[in-house]
FIPA-259495 format. One record per residue (C-alpha): residue number from 0; x, y, z. Coordinates in nm, 4 decimals, m for minus. Example, Ala and Ser with C-alpha at 12.3 -4.5 7.8 and 13.67 -1.06 7.14 Angstrom:
{atom 0; {1.2300; m0.4500; 0.7800}};
{atom 1; {1.3670; m0.1060; 0.7140}};
% end
This chain:
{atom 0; {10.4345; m1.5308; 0.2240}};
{atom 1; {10.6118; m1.7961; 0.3407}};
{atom 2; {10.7702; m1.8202; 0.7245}};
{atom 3; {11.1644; m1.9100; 0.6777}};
{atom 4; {11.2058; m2.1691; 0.9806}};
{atom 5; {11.4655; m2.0500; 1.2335}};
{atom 6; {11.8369; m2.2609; 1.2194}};
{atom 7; {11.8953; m2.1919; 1.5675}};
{atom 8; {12.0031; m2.5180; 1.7067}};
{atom 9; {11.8206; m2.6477; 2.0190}};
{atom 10; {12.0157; m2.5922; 2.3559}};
{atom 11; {12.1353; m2.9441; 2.4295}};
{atom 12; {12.0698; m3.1400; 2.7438}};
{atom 13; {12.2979; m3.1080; 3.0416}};
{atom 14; {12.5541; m3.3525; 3.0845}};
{atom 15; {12.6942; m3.4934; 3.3930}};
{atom 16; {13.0246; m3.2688; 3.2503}};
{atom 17; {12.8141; m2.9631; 3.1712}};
{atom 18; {12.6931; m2.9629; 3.4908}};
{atom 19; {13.0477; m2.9483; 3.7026}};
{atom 20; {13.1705; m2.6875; 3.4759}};
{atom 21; {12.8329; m2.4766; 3.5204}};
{atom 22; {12.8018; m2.2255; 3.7956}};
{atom 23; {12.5610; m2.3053; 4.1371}};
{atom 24; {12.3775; m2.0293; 4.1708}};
{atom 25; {12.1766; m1.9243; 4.5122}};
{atom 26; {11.9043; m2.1660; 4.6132}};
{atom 27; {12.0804; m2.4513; 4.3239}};
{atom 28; {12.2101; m2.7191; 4.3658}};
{atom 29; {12.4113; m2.9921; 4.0777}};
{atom 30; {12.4759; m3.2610; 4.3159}};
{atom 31; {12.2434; m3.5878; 4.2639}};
{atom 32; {11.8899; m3.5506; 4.4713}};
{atom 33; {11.8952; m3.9073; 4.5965}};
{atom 34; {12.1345; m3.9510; 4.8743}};
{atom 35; {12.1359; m4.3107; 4.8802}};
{atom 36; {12.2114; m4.4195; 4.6024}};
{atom 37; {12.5631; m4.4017; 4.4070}};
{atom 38; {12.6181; m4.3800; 4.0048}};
{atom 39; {12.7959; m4.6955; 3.8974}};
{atom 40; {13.1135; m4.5064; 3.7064}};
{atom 41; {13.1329; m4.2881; 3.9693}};
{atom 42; {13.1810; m4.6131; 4.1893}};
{atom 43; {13.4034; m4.7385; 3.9754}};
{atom 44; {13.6052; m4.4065; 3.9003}};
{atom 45; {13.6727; m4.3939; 4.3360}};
{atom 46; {13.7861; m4.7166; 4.3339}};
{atom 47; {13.9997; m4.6722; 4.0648}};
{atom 48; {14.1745; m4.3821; 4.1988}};
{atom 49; {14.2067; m4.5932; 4.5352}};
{atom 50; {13.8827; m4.3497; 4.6846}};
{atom 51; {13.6914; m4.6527; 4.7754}};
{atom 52; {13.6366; m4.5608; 5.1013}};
{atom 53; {13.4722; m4.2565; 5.0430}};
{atom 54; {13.1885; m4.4256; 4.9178}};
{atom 55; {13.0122; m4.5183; 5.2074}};
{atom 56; {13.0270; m4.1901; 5.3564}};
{atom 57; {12.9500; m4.0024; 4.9912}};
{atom 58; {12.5753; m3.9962; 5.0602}};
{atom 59; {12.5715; m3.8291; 5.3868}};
{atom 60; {12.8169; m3.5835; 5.2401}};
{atom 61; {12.5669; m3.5044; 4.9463}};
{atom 62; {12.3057; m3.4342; 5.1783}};
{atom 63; {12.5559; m3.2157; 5.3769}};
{atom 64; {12.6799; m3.0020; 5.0228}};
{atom 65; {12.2716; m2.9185; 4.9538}};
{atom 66; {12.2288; m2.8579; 5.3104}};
{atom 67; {12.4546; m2.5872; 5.3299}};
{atom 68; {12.4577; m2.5088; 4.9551}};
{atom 69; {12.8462; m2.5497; 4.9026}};
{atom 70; {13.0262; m2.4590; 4.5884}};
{atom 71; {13.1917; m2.7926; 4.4288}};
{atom 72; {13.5684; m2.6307; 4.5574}};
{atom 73; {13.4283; m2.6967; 4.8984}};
{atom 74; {13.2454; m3.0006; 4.8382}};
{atom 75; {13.5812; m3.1491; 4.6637}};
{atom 76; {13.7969; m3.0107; 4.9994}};
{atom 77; {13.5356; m3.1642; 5.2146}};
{atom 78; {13.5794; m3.5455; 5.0361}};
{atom 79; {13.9806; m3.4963; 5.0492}};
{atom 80; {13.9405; m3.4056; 5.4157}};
{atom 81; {13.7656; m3.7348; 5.5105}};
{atom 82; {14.0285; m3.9104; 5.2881}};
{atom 83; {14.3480; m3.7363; 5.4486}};
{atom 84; {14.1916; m3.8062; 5.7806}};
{atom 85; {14.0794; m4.1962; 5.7168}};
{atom 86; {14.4664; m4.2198; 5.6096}};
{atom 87; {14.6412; m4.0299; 5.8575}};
{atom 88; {14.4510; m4.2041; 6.1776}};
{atom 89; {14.5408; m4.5536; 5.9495}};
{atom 90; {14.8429; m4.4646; 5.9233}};
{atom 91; {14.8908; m4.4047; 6.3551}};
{atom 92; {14.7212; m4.7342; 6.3722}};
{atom 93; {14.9870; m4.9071; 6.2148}};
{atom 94; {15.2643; m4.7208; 6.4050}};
{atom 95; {15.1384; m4.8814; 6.6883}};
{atom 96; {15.0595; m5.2023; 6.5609}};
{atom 97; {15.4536; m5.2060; 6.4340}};
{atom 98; {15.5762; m5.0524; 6.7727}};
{atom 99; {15.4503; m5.3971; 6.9601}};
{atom 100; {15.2269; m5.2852; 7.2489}};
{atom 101; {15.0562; m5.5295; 7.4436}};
{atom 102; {14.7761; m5.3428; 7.5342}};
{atom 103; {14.5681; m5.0184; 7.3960}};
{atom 104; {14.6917; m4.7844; 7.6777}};
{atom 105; {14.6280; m4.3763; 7.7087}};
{atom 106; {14.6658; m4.1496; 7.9408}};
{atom 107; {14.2641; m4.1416; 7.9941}};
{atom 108; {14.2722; m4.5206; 8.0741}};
{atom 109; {14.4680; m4.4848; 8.4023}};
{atom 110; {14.2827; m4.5886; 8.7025}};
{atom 111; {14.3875; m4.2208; 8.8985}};
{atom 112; {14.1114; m4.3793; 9.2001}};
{atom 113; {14.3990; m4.6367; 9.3053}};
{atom 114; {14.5707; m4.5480; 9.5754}};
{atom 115; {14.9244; m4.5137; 9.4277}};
{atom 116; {15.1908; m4.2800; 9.5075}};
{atom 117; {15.3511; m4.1193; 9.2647}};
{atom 118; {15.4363; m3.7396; 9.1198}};
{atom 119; {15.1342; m3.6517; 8.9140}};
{atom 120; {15.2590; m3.3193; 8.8004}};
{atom 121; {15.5973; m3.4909; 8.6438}};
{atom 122; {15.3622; m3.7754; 8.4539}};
{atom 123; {15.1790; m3.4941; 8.2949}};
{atom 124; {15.5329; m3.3114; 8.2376}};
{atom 125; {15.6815; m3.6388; 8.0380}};
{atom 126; {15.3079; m3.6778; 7.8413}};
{atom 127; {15.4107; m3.3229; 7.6930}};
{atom 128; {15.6615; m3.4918; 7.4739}};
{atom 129; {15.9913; m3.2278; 7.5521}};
{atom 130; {16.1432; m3.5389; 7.6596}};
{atom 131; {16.1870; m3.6690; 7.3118}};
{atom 132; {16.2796; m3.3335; 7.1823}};
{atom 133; {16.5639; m3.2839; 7.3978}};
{atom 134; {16.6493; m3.6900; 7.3517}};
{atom 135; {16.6153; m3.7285; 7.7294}};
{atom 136; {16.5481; m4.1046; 7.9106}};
{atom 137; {16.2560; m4.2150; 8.1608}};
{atom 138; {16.3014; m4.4244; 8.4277}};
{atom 139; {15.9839; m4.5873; 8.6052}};
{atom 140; {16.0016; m4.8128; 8.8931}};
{atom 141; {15.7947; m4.9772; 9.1386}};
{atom 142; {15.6696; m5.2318; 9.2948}};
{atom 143; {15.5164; m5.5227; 9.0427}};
{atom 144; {15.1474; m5.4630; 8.9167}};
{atom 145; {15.0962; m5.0287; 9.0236}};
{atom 146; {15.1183; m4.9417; 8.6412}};
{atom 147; {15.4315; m4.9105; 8.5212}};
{atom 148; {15.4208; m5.1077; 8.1744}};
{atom 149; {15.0668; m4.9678; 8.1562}};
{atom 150; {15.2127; m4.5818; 8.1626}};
{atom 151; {15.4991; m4.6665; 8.0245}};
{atom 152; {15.2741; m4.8072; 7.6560}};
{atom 153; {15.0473; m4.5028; 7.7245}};
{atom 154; {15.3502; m4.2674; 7.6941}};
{atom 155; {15.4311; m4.4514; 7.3721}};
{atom 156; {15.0860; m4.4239; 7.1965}};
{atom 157; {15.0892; m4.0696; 7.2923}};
{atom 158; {15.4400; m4.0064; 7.1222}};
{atom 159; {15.3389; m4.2791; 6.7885}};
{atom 160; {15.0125; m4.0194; 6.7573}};
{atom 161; {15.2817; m3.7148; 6.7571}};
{atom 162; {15.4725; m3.8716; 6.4563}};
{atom 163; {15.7934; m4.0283; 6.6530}};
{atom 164; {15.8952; m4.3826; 6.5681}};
{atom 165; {15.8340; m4.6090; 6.8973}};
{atom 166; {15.9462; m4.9734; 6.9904}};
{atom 167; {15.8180; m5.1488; 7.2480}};
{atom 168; {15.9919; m5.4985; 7.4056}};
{atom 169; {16.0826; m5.6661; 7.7336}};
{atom 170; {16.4166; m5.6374; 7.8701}};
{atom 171; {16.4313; m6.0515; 7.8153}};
{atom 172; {16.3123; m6.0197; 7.4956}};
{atom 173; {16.5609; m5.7880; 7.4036}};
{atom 174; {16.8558; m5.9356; 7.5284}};
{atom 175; {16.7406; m6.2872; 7.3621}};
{atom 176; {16.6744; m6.1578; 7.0401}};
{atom 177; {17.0274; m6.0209; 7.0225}};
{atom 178; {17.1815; m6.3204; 7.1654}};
{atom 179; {17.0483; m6.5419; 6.8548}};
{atom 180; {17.1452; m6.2453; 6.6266}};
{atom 181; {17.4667; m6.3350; 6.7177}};
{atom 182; {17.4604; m6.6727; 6.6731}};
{atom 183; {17.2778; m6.6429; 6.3186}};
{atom 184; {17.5123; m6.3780; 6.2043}};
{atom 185; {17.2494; m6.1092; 6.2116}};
{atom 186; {17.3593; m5.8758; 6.4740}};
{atom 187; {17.4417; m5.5743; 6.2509}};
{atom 188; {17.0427; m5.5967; 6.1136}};
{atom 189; {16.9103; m5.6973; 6.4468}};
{atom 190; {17.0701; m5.4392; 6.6666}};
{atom 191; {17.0391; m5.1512; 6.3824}};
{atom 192; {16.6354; m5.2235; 6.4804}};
{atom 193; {16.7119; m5.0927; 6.7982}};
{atom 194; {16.8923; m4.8187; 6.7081}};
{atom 195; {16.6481; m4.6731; 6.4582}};
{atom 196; {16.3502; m4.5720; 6.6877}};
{atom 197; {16.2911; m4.2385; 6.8505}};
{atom 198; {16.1540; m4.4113; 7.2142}};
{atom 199; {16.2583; m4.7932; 7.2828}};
{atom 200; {16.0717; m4.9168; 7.5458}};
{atom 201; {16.2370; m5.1636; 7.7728}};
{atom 202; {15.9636; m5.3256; 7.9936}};
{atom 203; {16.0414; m5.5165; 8.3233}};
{atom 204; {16.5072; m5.4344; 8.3211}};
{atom 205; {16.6572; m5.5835; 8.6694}};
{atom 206; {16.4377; m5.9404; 8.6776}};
{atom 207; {16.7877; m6.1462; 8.5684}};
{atom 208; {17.1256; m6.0901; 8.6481}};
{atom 209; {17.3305; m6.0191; 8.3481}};
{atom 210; {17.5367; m6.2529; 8.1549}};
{atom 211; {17.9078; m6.1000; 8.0146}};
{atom 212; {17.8013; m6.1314; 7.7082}};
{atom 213; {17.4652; m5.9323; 7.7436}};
{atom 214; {17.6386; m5.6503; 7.9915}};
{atom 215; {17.8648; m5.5801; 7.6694}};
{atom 216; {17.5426; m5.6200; 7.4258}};
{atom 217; {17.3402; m5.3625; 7.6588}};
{atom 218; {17.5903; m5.1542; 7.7397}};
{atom 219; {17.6780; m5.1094; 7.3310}};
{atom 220; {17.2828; m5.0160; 7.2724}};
{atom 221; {17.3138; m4.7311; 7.5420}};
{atom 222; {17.6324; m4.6045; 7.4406}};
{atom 223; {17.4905; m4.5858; 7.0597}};
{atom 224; {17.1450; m4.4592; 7.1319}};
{atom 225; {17.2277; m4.1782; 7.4229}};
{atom 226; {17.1726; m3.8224; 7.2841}};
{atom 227; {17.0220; m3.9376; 6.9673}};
{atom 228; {16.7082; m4.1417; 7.0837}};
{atom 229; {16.6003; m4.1869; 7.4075}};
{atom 230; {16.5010; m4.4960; 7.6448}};
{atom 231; {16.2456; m4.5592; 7.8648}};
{atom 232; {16.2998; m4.8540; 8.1094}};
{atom 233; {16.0707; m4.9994; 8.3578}};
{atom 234; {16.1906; m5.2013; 8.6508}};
{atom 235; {16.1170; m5.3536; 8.9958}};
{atom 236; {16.4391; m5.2412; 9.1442}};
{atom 237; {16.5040; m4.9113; 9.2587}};
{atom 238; {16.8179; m4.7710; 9.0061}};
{atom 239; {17.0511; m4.7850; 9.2592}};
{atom 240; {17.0454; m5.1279; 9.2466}};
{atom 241; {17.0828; m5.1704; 8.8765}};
{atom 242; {17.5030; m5.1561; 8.9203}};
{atom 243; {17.4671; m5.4999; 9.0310}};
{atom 244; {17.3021; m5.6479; 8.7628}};
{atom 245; {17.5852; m5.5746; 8.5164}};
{atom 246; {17.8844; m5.8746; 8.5116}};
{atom 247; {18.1156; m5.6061; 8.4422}};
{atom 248; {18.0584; m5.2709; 8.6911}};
{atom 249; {18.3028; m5.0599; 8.4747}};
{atom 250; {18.0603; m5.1584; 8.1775}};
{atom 251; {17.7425; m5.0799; 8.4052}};
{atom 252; {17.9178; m4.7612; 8.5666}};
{atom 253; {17.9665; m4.6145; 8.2095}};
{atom 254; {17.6324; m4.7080; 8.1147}};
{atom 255; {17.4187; m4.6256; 8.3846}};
{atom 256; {17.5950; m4.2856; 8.4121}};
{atom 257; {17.4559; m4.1945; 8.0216}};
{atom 258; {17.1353; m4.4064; 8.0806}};
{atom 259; {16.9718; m4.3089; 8.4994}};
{atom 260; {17.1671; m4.0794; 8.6056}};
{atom 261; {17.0110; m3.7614; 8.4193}};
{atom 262; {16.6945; m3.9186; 8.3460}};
{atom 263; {16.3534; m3.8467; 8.4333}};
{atom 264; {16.2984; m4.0880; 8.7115}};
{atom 265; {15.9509; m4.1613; 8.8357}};
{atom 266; {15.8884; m4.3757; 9.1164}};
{atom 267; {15.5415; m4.4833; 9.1734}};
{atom 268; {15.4580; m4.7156; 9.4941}};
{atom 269; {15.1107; m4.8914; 9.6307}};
{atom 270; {14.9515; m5.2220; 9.6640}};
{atom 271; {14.9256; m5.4323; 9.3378}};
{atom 272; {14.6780; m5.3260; 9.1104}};
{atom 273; {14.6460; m5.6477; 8.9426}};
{atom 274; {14.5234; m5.7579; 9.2886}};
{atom 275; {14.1895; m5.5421; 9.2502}};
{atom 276; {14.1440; m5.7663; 8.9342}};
{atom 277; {14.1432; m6.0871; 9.1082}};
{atom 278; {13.7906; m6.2433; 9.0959}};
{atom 279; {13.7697; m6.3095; 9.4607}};
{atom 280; {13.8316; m5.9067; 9.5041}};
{atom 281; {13.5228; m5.8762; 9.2557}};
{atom 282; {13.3308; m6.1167; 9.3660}};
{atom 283; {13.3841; m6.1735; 9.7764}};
{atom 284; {13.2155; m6.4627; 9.9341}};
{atom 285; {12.8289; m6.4054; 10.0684}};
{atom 286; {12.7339; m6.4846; 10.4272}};
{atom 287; {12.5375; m6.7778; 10.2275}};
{atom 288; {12.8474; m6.9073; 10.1074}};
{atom 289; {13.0194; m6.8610; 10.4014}};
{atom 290; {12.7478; m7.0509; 10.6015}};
{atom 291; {12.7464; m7.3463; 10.3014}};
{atom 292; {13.1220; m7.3759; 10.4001}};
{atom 293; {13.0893; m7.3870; 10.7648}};
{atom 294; {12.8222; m7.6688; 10.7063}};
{atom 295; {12.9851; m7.9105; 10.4279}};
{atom 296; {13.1911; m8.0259; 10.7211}};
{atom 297; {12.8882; m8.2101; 10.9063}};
{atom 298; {12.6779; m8.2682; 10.6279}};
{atom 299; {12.9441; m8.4581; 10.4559}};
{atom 300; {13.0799; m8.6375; 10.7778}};
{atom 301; {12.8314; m8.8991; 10.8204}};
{atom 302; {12.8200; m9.0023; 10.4396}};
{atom 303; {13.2042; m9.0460; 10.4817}};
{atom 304; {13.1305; m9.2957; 10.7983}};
{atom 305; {12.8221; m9.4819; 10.6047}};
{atom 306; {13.0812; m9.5426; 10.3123}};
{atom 307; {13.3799; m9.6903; 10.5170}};
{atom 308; {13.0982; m9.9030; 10.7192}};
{atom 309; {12.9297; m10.0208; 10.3583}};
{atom 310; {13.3158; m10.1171; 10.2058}};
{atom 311; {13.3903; m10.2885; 10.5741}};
{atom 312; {13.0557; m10.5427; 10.5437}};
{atom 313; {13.1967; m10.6283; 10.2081}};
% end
C-alpha cells in the first residue's frame, strides 16, 4: 500500500509585512530584539518621509514598546508624539529667533534677590497673557540697568511660546529703519512689518528728542496698531515726560492718550543691576592688594631718583 504524500503547502516564513499585520499577543513582542541597531530601509524609509530625526531616539523607544508590551497603534502614536513635539518646540525656537531678542530671557531667570522695587503681583498679572487678549499696552520704566529690557524679552518669549507673533527692536532702531524706508521708497513694506505682530517691543523710547518727521512716523504706528496689537515700551523717563519728546504736542497728545494713558504701567526702581556685574563688585581688592598699593609708592621712588641721577652723569 502505498502512502499518498500530503499537498499541504508549508506555512511560509514571516515577513517583516506579515509580522505588522499579525496580532501581539500577551507576553509577544514583533518589534526587533536588538535595540541598537537600525534596519537600513527602515533608515532610509524615515528619511524619506522627512522622519530622520526619529532615528536616534528609535532604539530607546523599542526598548520602551517591549518594556511595556504596547500594541503597534501605541507604538506608532508614541513615534508621532516625539515628532509633533521635536517640531512644535522647533518651531517656538524660530519664533524667537525671527522676533530679534538679544538675550534668552524667562520669567525664571530674573534675579528676584536684587533689591528692586517694583509691583510683583502686576508682573505676574501681565505674564498671564490677558493683556494680549484684550490688545492692551505695557509700559515699563526705570532707572537704566534694574531689568527692564530683561522683563520686557522675558514677557515676549513667554507670549512667542503661547503662539502670538512678537517683534522685538530699539526705539532708535525703529525710527532709523523707517527713516531709510522712506528714502528707498520702501515705507509701505517696512512699516507693514510693524504692523503685522501681535506684541512690538520698543526697547529704551525717550533717549532722543524727536525729529518732525519721526513724531509723524511714530505717531502713524500707534494710531494703526492701537486696539488691534498691542505695544510694550521701555523707557528711562517717567511717561509724563514723554509729551516732550514729540516735535509736535498735538501729535504726541493724540498718541500718548491711545498709547500710556490706559496701559499697564509698571515702574520698577533700585540701584543698577549691571553694577553687581562689574568685575571689581565680583572680585573686590584683598588686604594684600591693598597693602601692594600702599607700598608701590616707596618701592618705586628710589628707582625713579637712581634713573634721573644715571641720565644726569650722561
Amino acid at each position: 500500500m502505498t502512502t499518498r504524500k500530503s499537498t499541504t503547502a508549508a506555512p511560509a516564513a514571516p515577513t517583516a509585512l506579515t509580522a505588522l499585520a499579525s496580532p501581539m499577543s500577551p507576553g509577544h513582542t514583533a518589534f526587533p530584539t536588538h535595540a541598537t541597531g537600525l534596519d537600513a530601509d527602515l533608515v532610509r524609509v524615515l528619511k524619506r518621509l522627512k522622519l530622520g530625526p526619529l532615528v536616534p531616539t528609535l532604539p530607546e523607544r523599542l526598548t520602551l514598546a517591549r518594556a511595556q508590551q504596547l500594541d503597534y497603534a501605541a507604538f506608532l502614536l508614541l513615534l508621532l508624539s516625539d515628532e509633533v513635539q521635536r517640531r512644535d518646540q522647533q518651531a517656538v525656537d524660530r519664533r524667537v529667533m525671527l522676533a530679534g531678542f538679544e538675550e534668552r530671557a524667562t520669567l525664571d531667570g530674573f534675579d528676584w534677590n536684587a533689591p528692586l522695587q517694583l509691583d510683583r503681583r502686576h508682573l505676574q498679572t501681565l505674564f498671564t497673557l490677558q493683556f494680549l487678549v484684550r490688545k492692551e499696552h505695557i509700559v515699563l520704566v526705570g532707572p537704566v540697568g534694574v531689568g527692564k529690557t530683561f522683563l520686557a524679552q522675558a514677557l515676549g518669549t513667554a507670549a512667542v511660546r503661547a503662539g502670538y507673533s512678537v517683534l522685538f527692536i530699539r526705539a532708535d532702531a525703529l525710527l532709523r529703519d523707517l527713516q531709510q524706508a522712506r528714502a528707498d521708497h520702501t515705507l509701505e513694506r517696512v512699516f507693514r512689518r510693524y504692523l503685522v505682530p501681535d506684541l512690538l517691543i520698543v526697547d529704551d523710547f525717550g533717549l532722543h528728542r524727536l525729529s518732525a518727521q519721526q513724531s509723524s512716523d511714530l505717531y502713524e504706528l500707534i494710531i494703526e496698531r492701537h486696539r488691534r496689537s498691542c505695544f510694550l515700551f521701555t523707557s528711562n523717563r517717567a511717561v509724563d515726560e514723554w509729551l516732550g519728546l514729540w516735535d509736535d504736542p498735538i501729535l504726541g497728545n493724540s498718541a500718548l492718550d491711545r498709547l500710556a494713558n490706559g496701559a499697564h504701567q509698571l515702574v520698577i526702581d533700585g540701584p543698577s543691576y549691571r553694577a553687581k556685574l562689574a568685575p571689581h563688585a565680583a572680585h573686590p581688592p584683598t588686604a594684600d592688594m591693598t597693602n601692594a598699593t600702599e607700598t608701590a609708592e616707596p618701592i618705586a621712588a628710589p628707582a625713579a631718583r637712581a634713573a634721573r641721577a644715571l641720565r644726569k652723569r650722561r
